[in-house]
TIVO-138748 format. One record per residue (C-alpha): residue number from 1; x, y, z. Coordinates in steps of 0.001 Angstrom, whole numbers, plus 500000, padded with zeros to 6 digits. Layout:
<sites>
> NUM; X; Y; Z
...
</sites>
This chain:
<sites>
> 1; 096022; 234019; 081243
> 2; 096417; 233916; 085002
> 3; 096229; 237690; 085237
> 4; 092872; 237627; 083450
> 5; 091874; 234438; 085559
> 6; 092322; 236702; 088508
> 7; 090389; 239917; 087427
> 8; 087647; 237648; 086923
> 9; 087868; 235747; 089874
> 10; 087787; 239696; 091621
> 11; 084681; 240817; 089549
> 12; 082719; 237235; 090470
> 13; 083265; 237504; 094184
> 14; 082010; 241214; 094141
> 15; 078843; 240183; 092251
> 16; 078920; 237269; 094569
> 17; 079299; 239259; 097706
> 18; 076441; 242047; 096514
> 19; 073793; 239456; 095863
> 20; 074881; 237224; 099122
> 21; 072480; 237843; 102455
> 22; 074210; 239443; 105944
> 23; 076147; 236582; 107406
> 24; 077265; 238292; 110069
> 25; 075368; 238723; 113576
> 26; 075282; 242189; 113768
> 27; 077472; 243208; 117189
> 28; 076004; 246280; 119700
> 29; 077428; 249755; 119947
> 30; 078738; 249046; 123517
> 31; 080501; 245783; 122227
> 32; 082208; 247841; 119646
> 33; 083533; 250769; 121478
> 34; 086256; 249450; 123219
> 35; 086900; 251857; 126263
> 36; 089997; 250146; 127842
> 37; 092455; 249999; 124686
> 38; 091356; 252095; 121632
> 39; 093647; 252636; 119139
> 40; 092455; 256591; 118368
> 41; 095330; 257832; 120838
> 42; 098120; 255801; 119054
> 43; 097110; 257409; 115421
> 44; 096925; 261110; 117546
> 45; 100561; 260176; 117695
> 46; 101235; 259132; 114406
> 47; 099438; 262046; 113450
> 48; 101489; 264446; 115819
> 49; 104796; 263192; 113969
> 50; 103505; 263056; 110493
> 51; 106085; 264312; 107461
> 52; 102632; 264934; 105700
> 53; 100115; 267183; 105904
> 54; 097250; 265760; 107512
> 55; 093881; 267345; 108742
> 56; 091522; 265962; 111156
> 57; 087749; 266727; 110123
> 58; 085426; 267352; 112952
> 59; 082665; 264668; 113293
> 60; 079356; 264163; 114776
> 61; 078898; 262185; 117475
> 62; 075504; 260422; 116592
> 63; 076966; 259722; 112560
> 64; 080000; 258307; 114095
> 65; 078092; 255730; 116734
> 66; 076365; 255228; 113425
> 67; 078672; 253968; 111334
> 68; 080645; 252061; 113705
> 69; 077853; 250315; 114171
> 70; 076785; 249648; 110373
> 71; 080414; 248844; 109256
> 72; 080498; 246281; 112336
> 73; 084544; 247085; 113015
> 74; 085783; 247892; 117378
> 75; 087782; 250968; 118383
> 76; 090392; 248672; 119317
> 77; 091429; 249004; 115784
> 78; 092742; 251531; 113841
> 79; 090052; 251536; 111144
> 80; 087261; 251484; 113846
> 81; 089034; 254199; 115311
> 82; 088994; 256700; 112627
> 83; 085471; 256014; 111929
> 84; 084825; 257058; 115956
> 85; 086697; 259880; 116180
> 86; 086805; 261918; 112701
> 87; 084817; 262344; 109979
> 88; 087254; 261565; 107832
> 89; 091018; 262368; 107426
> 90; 092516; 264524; 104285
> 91; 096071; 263690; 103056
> 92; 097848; 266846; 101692
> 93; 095598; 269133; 101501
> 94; 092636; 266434; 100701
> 95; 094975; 264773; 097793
> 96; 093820; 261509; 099448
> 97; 090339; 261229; 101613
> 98; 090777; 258555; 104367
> 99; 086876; 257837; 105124
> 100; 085875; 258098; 108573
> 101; 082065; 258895; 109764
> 102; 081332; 261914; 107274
> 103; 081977; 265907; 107352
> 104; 081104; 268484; 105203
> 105; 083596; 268316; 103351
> 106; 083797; 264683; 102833
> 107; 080117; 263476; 103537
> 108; 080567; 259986; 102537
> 109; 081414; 257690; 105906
> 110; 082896; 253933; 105487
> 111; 079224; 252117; 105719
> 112; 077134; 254253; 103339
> 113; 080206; 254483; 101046
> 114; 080494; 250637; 100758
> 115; 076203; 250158; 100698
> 116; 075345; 249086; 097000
> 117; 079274; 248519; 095840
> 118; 080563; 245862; 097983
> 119; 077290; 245107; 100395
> 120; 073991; 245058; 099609
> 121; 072597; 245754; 103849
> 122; 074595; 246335; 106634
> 123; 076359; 243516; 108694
> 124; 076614; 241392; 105201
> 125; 080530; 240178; 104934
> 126; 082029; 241943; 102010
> 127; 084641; 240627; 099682
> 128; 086747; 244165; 099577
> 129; 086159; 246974; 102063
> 130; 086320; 250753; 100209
> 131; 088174; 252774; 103014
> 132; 089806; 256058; 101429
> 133; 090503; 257479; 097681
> 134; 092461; 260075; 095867
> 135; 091554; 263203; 093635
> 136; 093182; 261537; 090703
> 137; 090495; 258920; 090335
> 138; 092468; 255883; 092851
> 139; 090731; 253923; 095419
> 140; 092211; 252022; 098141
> 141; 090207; 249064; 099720
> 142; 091112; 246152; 102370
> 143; 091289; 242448; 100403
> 144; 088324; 240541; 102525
> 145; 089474; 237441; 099733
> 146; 088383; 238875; 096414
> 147; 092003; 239958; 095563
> 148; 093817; 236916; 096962
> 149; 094782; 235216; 099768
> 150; 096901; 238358; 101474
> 151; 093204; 238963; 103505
> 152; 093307; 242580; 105467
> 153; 096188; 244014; 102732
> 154; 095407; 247610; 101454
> 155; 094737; 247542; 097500
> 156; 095036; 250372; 095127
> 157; 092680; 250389; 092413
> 158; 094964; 252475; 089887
> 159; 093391; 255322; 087976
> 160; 096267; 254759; 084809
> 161; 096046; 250461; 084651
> 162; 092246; 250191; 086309
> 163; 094025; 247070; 088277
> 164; 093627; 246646; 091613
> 165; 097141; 246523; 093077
> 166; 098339; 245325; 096746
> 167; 100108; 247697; 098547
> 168; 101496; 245335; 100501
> 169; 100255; 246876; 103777
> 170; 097563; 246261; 106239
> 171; 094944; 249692; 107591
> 172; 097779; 250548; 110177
> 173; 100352; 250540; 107757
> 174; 098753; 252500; 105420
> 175; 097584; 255040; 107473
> 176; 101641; 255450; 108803
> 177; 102221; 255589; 104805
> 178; 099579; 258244; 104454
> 179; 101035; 260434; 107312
> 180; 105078; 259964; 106779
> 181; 105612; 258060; 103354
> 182; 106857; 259469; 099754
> 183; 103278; 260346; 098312
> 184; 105108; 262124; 095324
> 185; 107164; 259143; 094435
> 186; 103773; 256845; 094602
> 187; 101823; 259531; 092259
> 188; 104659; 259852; 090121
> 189; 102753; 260383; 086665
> 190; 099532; 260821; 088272
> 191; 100086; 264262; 089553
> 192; 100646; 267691; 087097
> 193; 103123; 270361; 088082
> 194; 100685; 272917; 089810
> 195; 098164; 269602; 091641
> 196; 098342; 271406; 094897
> 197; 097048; 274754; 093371
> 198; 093667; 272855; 092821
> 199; 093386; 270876; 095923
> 200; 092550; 273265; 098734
> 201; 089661; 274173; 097984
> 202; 088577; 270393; 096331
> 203; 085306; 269045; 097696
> 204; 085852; 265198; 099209
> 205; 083132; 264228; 097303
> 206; 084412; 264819; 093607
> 207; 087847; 263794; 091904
> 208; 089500; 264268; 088757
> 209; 088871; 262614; 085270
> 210; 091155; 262675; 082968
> 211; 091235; 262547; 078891
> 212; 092385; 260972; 077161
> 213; 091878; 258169; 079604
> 214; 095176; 257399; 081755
> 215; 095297; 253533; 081172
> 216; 095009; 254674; 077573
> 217; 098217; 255421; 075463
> 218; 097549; 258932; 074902
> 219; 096963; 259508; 078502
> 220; 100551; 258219; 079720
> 221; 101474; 262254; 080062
> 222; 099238; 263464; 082604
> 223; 100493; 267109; 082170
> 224; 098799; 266688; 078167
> 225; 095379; 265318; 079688
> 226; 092531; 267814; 079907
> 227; 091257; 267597; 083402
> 228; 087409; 267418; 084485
> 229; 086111; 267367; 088228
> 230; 083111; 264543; 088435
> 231; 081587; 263203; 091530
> 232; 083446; 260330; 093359
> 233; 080200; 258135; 093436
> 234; 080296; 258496; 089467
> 235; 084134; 258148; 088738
> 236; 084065; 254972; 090615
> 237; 080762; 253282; 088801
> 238; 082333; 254330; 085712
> 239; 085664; 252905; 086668
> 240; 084539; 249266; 087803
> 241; 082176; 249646; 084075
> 242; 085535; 250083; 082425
> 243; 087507; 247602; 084098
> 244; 085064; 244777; 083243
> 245; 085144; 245880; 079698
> 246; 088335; 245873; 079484
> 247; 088964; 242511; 081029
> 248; 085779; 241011; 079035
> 249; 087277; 242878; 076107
> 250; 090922; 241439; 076463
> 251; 089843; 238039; 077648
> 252; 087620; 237490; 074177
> 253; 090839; 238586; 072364
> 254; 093295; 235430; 073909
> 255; 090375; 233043; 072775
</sites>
């Protein structure tokens, strides 16, 4: 009962958050580039040391003043930092897509990403920040209080439970994760034996679906599951859809 109290709790403050007007005065470019302490040079480093394989994309200068300024976050930060200064960063071969302030490859940037799912207009406060996703259909978002009280912890929305689940780490933390920490142990079940062979070449902007579904009982083998490539923006509406018929669904059940 408390589990379902919470999922609803989560799917009320979203609806809450994407009907609520900006409360926040929107801060100037020049406030928000911090040029005597950005944090860019200390993920270089963590970048330089990685276990991973990570890749840079190049970025535009004008996109990324722009969504600095429309996700409201300084370059003293890591998370304003990678919006600054890439245009996104791909995870073993683009397994996971860290947003930044769009590429090519990955044209969706932090601001425009989270426009219409977690804010309605730029500058409004949002409940759970979408910052980076995975091509099996995850998404990872920073708790802003719709999760619980752990505010600024890095959630995993789980393609095989549709839960959001904390990681227990904060941007920083989950960027070091990203660059040195056991990604195969973490998709254990979510990856098939030949994964890379189909990531190379993956566009940022699509990720896999799966059938049967993997929170389903037939889809607990993912090496059995026939694989589809959808768009992101879809996989995630459908997703959320899911989740909130699920929890409606299992809620209506206990009564």
């Amino acid at each position: 009962m408390k589990s379902t109290f919470k999922s609803l709790s989560v799917l009320l403050i979203t609806f809450l958050s994407l009907n609520a007007s900006a409360q926040n005065k929107m801060q100037s470019l020049d406030e928000l580039v911090n040029k005597t302490d950005p944090a860019w040079p200390l993920v270089l480093e963590w970048i330089d040391s990685a276990k991973n394989k990570v890749e840079v994309l190049i970025y535009d200068p004008a996109a990324a003043r722009t969504t600095l300024y429309n996700t409201q976050v300084s370059t003293y930060s890591t998370l304003g930092a990678v919006i600054y200064n890439s245009g996104g960063i791909m995870i073993d071969g683009g397994w996971i897509r860290i947003l930044g302030c769009g590429n090519p490859r990955l044209t969706r940037t932090v601001s425009e990403w989270n426009k219409g799912k977690t804010i309605m207009e730029f500058g409004d406060l949002p409940a759970y920040l979408l910052v980076a996703d995975d091509a099996a259909g995850g998404f990872f978002a920073i708790n802003y209080g719709a999760f619980g009280e752990d505010t600024k912890a890095v959630y995993y929305l789980a393609p095989n439970s549709l839960k959001w689940e904390s990681m227990g780490l904060g941007y920083t933390e989950f960027l070091q994760f990203c660059f040195n920490g056991d990604l195969a142990q973490f998709y254990k079940g979510l990856r098939w034996s030949t994964w890379d062979k189909f990531i190379a070449y993956l566009d940022g902007n699509k990720s896999y679906s799966f059938r049967p579904y993997l929170w389903t009982e037939g889809g607990v083998d993912v090496e059995t599951c026939t694989r589809k490539l959808v768009t992101t923006e879809e996989l995630f509406k459908f997703n959320i859809n899911k989740q909130k018929e699920l929890y409606i669904s299992g809620n209506a059940e206990k009564q």
